[in-house]
C-alpha positions in Angstrom: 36.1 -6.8 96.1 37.8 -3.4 95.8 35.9 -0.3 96.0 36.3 1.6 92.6 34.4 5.4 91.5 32.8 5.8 87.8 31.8 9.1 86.7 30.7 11.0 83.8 30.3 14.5 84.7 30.9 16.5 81.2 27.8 18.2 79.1 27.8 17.3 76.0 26.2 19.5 73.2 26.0 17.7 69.9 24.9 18.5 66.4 25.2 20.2 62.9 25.3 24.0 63.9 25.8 23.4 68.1 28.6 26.0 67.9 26.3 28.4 67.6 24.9 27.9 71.3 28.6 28.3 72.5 27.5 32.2 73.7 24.8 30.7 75.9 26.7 28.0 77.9 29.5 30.9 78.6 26.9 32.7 80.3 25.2 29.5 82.0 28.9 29.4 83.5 29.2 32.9 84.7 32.0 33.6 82.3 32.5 37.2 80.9 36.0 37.7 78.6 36.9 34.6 76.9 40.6 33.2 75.8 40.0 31.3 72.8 42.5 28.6 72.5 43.9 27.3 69.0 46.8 26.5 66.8 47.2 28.0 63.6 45.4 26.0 61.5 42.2 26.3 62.9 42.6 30.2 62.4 43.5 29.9 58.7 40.8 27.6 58.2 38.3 30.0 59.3 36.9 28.1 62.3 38.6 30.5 65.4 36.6 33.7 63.1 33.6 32.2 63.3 33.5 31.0 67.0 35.0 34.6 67.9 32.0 36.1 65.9 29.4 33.8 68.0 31.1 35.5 71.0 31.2 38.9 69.9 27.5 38.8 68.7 26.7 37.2 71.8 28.1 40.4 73.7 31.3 38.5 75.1 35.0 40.6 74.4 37.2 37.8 73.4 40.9 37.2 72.6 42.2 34.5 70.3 45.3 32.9 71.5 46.8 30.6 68.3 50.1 30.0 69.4 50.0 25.8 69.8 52.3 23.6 68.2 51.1 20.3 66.6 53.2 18.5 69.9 52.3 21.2 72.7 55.8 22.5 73.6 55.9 24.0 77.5 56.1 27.7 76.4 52.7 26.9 74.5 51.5 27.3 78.0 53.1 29.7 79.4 52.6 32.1 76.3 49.0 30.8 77.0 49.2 32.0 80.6 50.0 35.8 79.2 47.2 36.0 77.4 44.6 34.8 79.5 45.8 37.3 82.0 46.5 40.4 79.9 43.1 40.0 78.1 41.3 39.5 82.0 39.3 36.4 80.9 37.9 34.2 82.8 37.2 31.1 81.1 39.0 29.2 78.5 37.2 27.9 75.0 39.7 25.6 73.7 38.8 25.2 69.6 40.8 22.4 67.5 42.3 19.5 67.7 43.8 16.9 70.6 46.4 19.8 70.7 44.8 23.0 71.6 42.5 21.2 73.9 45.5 19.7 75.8 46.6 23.4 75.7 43.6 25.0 77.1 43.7 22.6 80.5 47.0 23.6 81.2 46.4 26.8 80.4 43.5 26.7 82.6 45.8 25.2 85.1 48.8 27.4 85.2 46.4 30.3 86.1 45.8 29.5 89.4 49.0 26.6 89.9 52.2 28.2 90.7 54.3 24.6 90.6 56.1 23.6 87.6 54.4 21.6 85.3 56.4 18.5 85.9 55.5 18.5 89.4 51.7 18.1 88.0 53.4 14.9 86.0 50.2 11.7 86.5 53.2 9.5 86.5 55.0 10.5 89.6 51.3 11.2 91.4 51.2 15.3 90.4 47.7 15.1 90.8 47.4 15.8 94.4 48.4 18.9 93.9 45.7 20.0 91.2 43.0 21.8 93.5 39.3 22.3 91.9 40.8 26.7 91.6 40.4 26.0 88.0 39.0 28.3 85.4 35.6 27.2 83.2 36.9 25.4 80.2 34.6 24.9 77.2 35.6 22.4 74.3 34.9 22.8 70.6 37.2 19.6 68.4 37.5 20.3 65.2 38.9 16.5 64.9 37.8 13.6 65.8 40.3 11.9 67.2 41.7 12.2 71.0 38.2 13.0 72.2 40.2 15.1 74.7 37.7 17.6 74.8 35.6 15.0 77.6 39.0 14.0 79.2 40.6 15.0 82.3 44.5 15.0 80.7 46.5 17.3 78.8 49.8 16.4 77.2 52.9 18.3 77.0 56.5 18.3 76.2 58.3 19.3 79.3 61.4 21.5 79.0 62.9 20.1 82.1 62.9 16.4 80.6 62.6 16.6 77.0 59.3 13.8 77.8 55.5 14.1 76.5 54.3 13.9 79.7 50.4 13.7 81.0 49.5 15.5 83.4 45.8 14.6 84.6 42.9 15.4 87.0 38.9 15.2 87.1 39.3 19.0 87.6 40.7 19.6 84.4 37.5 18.3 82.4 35.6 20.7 80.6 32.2 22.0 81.7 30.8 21.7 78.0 31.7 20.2 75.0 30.3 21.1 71.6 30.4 18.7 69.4 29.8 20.7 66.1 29.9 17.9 62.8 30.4 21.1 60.0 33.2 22.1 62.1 35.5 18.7 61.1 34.3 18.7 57.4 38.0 20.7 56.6 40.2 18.2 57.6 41.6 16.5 55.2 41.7 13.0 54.0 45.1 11.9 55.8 44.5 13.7 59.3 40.9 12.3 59.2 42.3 9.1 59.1 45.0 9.2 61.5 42.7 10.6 64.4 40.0 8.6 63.4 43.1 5.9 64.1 43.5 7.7 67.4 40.2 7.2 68.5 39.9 3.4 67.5 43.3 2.8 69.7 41.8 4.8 72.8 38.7 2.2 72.7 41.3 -0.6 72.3 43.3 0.0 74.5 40.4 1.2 77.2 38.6 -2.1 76.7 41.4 -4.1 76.9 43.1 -2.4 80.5 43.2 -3.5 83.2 40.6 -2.6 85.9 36.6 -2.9 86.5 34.5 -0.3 84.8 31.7 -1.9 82.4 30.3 1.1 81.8 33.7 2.0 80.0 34.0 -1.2 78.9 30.6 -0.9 76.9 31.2 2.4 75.4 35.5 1.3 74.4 33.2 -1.2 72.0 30.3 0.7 70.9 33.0 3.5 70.0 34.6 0.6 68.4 32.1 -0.3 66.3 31.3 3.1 64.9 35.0 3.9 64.4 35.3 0.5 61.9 31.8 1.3 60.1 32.4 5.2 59.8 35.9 5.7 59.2 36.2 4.9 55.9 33.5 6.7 54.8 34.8 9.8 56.8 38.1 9.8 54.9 36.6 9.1 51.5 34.1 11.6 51.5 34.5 14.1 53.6 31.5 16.3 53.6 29.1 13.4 54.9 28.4 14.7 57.8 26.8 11.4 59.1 30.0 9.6 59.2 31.8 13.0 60.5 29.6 12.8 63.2 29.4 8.8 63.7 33.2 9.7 64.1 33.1 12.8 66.5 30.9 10.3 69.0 33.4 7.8 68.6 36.1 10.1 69.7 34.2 11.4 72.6 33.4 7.4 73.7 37.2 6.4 73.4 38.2 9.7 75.6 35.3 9.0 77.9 36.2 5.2 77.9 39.7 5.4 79.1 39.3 7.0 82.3 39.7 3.1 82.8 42.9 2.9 81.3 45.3 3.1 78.6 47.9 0.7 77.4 51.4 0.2 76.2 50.5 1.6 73.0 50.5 4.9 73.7 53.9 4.3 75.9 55.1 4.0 72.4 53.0 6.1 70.8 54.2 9.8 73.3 58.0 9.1 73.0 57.4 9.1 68.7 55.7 12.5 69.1 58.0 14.3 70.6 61.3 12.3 69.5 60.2 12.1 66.2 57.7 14.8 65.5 54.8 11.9 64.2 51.0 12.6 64.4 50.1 11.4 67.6 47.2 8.8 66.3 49.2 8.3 63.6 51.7 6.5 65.9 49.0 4.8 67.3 48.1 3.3 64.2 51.7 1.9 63.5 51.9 0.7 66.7 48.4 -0.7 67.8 48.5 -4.4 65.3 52.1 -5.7 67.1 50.8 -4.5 71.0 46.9 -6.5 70.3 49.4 -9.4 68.9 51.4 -8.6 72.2 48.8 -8.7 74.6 46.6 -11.7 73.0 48.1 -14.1 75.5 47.2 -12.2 78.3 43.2 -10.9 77.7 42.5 -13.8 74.1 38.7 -13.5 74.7 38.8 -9.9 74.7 40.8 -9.8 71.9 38.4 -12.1 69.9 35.4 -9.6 70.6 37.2 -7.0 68.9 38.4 -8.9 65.9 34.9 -9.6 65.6 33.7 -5.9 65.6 36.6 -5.1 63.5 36.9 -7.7 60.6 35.0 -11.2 60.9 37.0 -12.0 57.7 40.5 -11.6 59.0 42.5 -14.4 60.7 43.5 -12.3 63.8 42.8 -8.7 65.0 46.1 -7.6 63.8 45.6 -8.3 60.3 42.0 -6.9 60.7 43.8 -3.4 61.8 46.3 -3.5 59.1 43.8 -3.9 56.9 41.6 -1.0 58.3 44.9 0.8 58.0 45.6 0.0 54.6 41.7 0.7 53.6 42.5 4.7 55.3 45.1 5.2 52.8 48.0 4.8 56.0 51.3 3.9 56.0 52.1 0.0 56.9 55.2 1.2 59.4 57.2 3.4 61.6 59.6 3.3 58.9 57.5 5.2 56.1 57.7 7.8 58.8 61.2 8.4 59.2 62.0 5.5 62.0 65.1 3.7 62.0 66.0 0.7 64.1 68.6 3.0 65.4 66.0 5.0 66.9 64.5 2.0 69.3 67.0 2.6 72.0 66.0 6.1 72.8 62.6 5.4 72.1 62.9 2.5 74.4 64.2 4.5 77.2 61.5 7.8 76.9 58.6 4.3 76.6 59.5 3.5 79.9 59.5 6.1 81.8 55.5 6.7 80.3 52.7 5.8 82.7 49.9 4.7 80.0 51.6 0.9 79.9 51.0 0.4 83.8 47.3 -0.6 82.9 48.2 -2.9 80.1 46.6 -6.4 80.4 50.2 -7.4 80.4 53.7 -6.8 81.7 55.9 -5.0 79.7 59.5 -4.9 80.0 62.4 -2.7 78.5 63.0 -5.7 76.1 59.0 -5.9 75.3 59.0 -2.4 74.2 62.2 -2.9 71.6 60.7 -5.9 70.1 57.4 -4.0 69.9 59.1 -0.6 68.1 61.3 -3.2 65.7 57.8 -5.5 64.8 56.1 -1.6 64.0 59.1 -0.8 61.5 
């Protein structure tokens, strides 16, 4: 029996108005000038004001950094870099979605990590040379969706090879996250739905990897059963906080679940996001019915327990997530989106080159992933 580590180091604050303790956990963590990091919407919406004013009334100078894209782009970071440097912070609160977040690691990273950032790729084993030298980082989603504000990943479109590319380490997890329902009450309708998506595929895709962690394992489902029952509800009616919350938990479970693994379905997923400029858990969504179909053969009683969870009305797991899908108000297929058959090939190649399908419960081959892009059309 291999020997195998399971940890869940990250403090997690949750509850209607728990951004309002953000001042204190700076202070628990010795931290003293703070980079808030965000993307543009999150300032317009109001949500980067009203953190900064928690800061300044808790006696902590702070700069707002809001230069993210919706894909992170390399000079996201380095711009980041700057500004954590020219405003002399010393911790990093990352406010927003899966992007900012991603943003604020890497950020927190490049401070002290004078490599490229392809040499810190997960794929080619950049971890070992990510030292614990790391900045406090403090989470705040405004989404729920990547739960990347418990994860230990950031994702970034490399300029030296054009690939979303993960680059992960335990010491890139956050010290806190704050899990603030009233903060995801703006999103709208379609964006609710397609991280809520997100989150669903990350407990998927955990539960059905390959590898021994029950612990992640029980939490992929139990995320998976507040993603089908509160989902809905989150996208129809937005201001219910119990179903924005139900959801926020389920983001953190599927983030905190897939230290175990991913699948091929994000493969497919990263090369669509930055080839194609989609909504990272909206590709997931389009994707995720032909991979479960996919992988059936390889994990069927696994499968089963999810179709269960999902839809005890519908024939197979697939039709229960095209239903779901349907249900959100999301499209039924890459090609809604913009994807052409003519696209597969360079999908194909970017798919294989992504280190998320090495932990699928099956094999994949160049071949598997055309057939899978051409079934998600």
């Amino acid at each position: 029996m291999s020997i195998v580590t399971w940890g869940f180091p990250t403090t997690i604050v949750f509850g209607n108005g728990s951004v309002a303790t953000l001042g204190d956990h700076i202070k628990r963590l010795g931290g003293s000038r703070a980079l808030v990091v965000c993307d543009p919407g999150v300032a317009k919406a109001g949500i980067a004001g009203r953190v900064r004013k928690v800061l300044e009334d808790a006696g902590i100078p702070v700069m707002v950094f809001d230069r993210v894209d919706p894909n992170p782009v390399e000079p996201n970071i380095t711009e980041g870099v700057a500004a954590f440097r020219s405003h002399a912070a010393d911790i990093i609160i990352s406010v927003g979605g899966g992007a900012p977040l991603d943003v604020g690691k890497l950020v927190a990273l490049k401070v002290t990590h004078d490599k490229p950032l392809e040499a810190y790729d997960d794929a080619t084993g950049g971890d070992r040379f990510i030292g614990p030298n790391i900045p406090p980082i403090i989470t705040v989603p405004t989404t729920a969706g990547t739960g990347s504000e418990v994860g230990r990943a950031g994702v970034v479109t490399l300029e030296a090879t054009g690939r979303k590319t993960v680059i992960f380490s335990p010491y890139l997890m956050a010290k806190v996250a704050i899990l603030d329902p009233e903060l995801t009450v703006s999103m709208p309708a379609r964006v609710t739905a397609a991280t809520g998506f997100d989150a669903l595929t990350h407990c998927v895709e955990a539960y059905l990897a390959q590898g021994d962690h029950p612990m992640a394992d029980g939490i992929a489902l139990a995320g998976i059963e507040l993603c089908t029952k509160n989902l809905p509800r989150a996208v129809e009616a937005g201001a219910d906080l119990v179903a924005r919350g139900a959801m926020m938990k389920a983001a953190m479970m599927g983030a905190v679940a897939f230290q175990k693994g991913l699948g091929v379905c994000h493969s497919l997923a990263h090369p669509l996001s930055s080839e194609k400029n989609l909504h990272h858990g909206l590709a997931n969504a389009l994707c995720l019915p032909a991979v479960c179909d996919f992988n059936d053969a390889a994990v069927p009683e696994r499968i089963e327990r999810i179709r269960r969870i999902v839809d005890l009305t519908a024939t197979s797991l697939s039709n229960g997530l095209r239903a779901l899908r349907e249900k959100i108000g999301l499209p039924s297929g890459l090609s809604a989106e913009g994807v052409t058959k003519g696209d597969i090939p360079r999908l194909a190649d970017k798919a294989m080159e992504d280190a998320c399908k090495a932990l699928n419960p099956r094999s994949v081959s160049r071949s598997d992933i055309v057939k899978l892009y051409e079934l998600s059309l």
